[in-house]
Short mmCIF file of the C-alpha atoms (twelve columns), coordinates in Angstrom:
data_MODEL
# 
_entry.id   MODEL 
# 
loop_
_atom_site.group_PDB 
_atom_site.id 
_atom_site.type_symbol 
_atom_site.label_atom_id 
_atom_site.label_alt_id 
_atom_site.label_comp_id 
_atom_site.label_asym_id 
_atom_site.label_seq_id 
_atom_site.Cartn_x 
_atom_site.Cartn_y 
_atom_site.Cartn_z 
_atom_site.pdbx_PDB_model_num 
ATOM 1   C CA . UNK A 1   21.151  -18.568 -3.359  1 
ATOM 2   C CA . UNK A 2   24.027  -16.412 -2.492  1 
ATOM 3   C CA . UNK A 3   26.582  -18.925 -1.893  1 
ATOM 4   C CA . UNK A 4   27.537  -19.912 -5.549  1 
ATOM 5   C CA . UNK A 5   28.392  -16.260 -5.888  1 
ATOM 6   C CA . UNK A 6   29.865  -15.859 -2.726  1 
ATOM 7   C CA . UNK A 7   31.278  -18.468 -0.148  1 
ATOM 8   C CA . UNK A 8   31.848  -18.602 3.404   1 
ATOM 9   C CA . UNK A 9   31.396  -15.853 5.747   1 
ATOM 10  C CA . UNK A 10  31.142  -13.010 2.591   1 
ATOM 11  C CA . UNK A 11  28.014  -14.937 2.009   1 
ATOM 12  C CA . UNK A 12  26.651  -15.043 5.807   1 
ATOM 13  C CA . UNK A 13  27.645  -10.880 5.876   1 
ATOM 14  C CA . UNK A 14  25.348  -10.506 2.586   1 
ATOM 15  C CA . UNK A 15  22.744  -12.695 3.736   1 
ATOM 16  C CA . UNK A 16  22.477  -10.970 7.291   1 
ATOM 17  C CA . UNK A 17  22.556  -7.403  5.465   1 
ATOM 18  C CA . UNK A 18  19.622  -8.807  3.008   1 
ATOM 19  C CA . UNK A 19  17.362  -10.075 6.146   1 
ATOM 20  C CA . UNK A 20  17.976  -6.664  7.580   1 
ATOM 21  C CA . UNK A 21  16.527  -4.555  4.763   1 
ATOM 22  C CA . UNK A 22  14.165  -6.942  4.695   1 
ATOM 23  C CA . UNK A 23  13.313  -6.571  8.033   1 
ATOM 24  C CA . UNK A 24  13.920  -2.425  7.905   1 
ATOM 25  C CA . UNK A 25  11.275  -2.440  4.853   1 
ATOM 26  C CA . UNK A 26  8.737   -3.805  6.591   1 
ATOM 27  C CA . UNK A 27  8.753   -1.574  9.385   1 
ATOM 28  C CA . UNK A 28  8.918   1.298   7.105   1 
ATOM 29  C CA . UNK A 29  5.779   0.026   5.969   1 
ATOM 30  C CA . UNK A 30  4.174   -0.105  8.874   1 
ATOM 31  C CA . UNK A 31  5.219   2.970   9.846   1 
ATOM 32  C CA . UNK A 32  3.773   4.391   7.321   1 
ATOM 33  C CA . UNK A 33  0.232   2.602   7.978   1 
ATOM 34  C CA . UNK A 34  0.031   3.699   11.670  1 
ATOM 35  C CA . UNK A 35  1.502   7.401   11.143  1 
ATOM 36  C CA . UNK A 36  -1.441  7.656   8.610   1 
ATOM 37  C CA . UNK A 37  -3.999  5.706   11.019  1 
ATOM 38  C CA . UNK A 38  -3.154  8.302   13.237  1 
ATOM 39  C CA . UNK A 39  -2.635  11.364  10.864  1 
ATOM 40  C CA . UNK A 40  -6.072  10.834  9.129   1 
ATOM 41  C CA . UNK A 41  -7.835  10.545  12.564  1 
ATOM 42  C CA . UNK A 42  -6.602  13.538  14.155  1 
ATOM 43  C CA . UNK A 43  -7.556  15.533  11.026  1 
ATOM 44  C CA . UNK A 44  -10.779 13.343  10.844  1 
ATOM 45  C CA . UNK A 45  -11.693 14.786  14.732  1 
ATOM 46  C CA . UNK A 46  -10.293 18.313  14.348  1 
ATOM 47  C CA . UNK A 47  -12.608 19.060  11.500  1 
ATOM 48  C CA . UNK A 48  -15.641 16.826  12.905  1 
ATOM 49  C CA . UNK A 49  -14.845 19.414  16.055  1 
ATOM 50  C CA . UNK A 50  -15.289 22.349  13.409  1 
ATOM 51  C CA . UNK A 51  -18.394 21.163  12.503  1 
ATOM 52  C CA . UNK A 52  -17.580 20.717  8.654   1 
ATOM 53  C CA . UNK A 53  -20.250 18.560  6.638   1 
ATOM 54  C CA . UNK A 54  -19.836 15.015  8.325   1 
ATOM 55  C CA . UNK A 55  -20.658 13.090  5.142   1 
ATOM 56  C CA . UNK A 56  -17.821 14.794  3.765   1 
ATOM 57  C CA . UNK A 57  -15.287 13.870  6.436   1 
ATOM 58  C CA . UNK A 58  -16.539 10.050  6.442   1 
ATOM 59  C CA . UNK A 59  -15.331 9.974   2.954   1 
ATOM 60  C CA . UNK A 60  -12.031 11.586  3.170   1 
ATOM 61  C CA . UNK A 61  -10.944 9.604   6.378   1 
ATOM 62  C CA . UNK A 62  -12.030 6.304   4.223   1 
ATOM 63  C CA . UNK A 63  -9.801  7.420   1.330   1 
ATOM 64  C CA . UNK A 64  -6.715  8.913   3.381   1 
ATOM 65  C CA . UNK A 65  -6.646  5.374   5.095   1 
ATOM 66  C CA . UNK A 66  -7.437  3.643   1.841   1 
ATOM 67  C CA . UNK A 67  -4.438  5.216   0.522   1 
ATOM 68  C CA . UNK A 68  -2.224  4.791   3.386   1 
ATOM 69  C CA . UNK A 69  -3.141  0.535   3.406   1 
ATOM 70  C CA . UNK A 70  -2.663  0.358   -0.027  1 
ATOM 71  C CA . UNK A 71  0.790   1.823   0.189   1 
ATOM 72  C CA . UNK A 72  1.349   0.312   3.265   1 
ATOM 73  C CA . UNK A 73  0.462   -3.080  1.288   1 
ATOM 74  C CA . UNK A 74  2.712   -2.605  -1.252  1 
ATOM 75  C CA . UNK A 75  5.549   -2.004  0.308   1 
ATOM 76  C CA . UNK A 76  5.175   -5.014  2.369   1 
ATOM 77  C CA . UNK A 77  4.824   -7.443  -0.781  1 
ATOM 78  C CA . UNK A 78  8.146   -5.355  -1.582  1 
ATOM 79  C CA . UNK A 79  9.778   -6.829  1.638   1 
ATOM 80  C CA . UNK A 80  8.104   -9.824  0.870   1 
ATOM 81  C CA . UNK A 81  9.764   -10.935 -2.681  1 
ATOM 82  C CA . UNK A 82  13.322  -9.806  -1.129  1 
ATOM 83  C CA . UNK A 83  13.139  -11.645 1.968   1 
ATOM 84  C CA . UNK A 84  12.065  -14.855 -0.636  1 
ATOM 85  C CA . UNK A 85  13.797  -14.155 -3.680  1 
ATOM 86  C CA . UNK A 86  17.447  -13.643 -2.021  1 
ATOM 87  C CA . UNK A 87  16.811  -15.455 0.979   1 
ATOM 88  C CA . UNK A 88  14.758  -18.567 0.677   1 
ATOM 89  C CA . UNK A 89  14.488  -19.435 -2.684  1 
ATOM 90  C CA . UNK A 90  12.585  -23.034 -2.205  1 
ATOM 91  C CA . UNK A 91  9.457   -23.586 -3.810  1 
ATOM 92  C CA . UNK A 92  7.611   -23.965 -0.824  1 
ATOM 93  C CA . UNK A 93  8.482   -19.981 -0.271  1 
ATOM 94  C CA . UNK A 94  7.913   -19.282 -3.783  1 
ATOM 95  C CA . UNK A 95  4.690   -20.956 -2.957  1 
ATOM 96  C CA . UNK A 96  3.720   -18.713 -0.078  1 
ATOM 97  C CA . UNK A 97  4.869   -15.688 -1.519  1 
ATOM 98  C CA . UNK A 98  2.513   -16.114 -4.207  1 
ATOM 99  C CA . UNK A 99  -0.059  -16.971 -2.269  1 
ATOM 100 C CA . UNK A 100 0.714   -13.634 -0.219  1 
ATOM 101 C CA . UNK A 101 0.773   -11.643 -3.425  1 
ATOM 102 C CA . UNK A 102 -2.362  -12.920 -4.343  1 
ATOM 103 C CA . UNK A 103 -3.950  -12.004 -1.049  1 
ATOM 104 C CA . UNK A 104 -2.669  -8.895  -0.855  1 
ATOM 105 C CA . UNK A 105 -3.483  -8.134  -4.509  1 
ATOM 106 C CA . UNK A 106 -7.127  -8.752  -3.582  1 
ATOM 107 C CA . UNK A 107 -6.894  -6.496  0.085   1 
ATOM 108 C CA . UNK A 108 -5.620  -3.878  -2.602  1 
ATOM 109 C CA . UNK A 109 -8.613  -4.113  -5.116  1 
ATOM 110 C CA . UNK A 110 -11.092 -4.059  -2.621  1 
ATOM 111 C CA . UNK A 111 -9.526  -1.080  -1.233  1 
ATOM 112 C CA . UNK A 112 -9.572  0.760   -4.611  1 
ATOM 113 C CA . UNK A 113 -13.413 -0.467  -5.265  1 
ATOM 114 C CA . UNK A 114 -14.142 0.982   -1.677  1 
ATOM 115 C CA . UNK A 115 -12.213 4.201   -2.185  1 
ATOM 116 C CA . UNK A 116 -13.044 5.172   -5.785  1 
ATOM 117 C CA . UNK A 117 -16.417 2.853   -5.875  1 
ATOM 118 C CA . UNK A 118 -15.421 1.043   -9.322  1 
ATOM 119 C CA . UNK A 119 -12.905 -1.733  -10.070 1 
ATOM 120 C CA . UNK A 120 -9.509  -1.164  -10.823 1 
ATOM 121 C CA . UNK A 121 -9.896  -1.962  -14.346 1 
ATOM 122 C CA . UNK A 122 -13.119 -0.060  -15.335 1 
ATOM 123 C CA . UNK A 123 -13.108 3.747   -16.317 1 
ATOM 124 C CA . UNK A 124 -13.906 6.258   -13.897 1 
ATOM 125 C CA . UNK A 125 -17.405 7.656   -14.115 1 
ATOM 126 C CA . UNK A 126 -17.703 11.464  -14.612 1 
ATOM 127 C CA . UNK A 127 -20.253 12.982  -12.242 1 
ATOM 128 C CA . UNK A 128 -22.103 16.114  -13.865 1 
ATOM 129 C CA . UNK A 129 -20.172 18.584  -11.391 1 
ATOM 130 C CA . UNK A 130 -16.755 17.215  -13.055 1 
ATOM 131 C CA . UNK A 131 -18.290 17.374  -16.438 1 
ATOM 132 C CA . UNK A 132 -19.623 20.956  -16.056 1 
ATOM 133 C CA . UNK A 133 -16.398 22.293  -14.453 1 
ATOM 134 C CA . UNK A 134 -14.265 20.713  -17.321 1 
ATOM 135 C CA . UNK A 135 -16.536 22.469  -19.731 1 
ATOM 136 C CA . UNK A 136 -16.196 25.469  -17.778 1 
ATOM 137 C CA . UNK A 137 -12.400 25.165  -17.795 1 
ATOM 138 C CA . UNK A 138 -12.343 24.375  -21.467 1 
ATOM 139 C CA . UNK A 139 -14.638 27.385  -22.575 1 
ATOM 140 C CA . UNK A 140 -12.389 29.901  -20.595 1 
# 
């Protein structure tokens, strides 16, 4: 894809300094997955430790890792569409990077349904503590 813009070894310079950001991305993004992973269990066992309400805890150590997967995920389709887009523009890779998008689209919906326990596209529910601290917020 690069060569009509640039030829010979400009073009194999480019390409190589592409795949490497490519490449760089990726492990940015799973950096950021395992640092979480890790982050959100250490503060998961220091506070089970404590003896803080364990219900609680569950659900923040689901949503901390929800989070860090779904930007985790992101990022990766990121990598993804460079690597394919200025790299290996066939239609076979266009294939599987939609296919890959498509996956990863789902991984990310079921991680907001299991994090905020609606789909992506409905409203958000307001549970009678919310309501009766907005009221409180708007009275004051």
């Amino acid at each position: 894809m690069l060569t009509p813009i640039i030829s010979g070894n400009e073009a194999d310079v480019a390409r190589s300094w592409i795949e490497q950001a490519a490449i760089l991305i990726e492990l940015v993004a799973v950096a950021i997955i395992v640092l979480a992973i890790i982050s959100a269990l250490a503060r998961y066992l220091f506070r089970y430790v404590g003896h803080q309400e364990r219900d609680t805890l569950y659900h923040e150590l689901k949503v901390s890792l929800g989070k860090s997967l779904l930007l985790g995920l992101e990022i990766l389709v990121a990598a993804d569409v460079i690597h394919t887009v200025a790299l290996e523009a066939t239609p076979q890779s266009v294939l599987v990077l939609g296919l890959l998008v498509l996956i990863r689209t789902f991984l990310s919906w079921a991680l907001v349904v299991e994090i905020e326990g609606r789909w992506p596209w409905q409203q958000r529910s307001v549970s009678p503590d919310q309501s009766a601290h907005s009221r409180d917020a708007a009275s004051l």
